[in-house]
Steps between C-alpha positions, in 0.01 A plus 500: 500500500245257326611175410237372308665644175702160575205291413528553135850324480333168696463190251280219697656241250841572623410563866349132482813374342782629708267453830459103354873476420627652809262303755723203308808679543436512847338205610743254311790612389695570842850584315327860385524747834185680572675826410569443178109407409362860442813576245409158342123646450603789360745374202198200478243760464665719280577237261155354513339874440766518167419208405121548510501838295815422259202521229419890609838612513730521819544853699554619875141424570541147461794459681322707792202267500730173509739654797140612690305203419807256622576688819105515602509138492702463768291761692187294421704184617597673860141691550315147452773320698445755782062500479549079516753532804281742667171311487718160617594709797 
């Protein structure tokens, strides 16, 4: 199976939001349990992407993107933390 058809439900404005807002999440707000961040990123992300096309009109597609874009910034947040870990060691 190819997963590249993916890439066309990836918005970098909302990856850089939800990766900025849940770095914050993590780093400073210590009440908020790791394991809730990822379903955080997703509502976050989906709003964002509705928000951002409310003008073109709303559909599955949108809500897609949002849910994708959200949960690949916590992938992006774990695959960096990992490469910076790995060239400390």
């Amino acid at each position: 199976m190819d997963i590249t058809v993916l890439t066309q439900f990836f918005s970098m404005v909302v990856v850089g939001i939800c990766l900025c807002v849940g770095y914050v999440i993590k780093n400073s707000l210590e009440f908020i349990p790791n394991k809730y961040i990822p379903a955080i990123m997703l509502v976050l992300g989906t709003v964002i992407n509705v928000l951002i096309n409310i003008s073109t009109g709303i559909n599955a597609e949108v809500f897609l993107t949002g849910m994708f874009s959200g949960l690949a910034s916590t992938g992006l947040h774990e695959m960096f933390k990992n490469l910076i870990n790995k060239e400390e060691k």
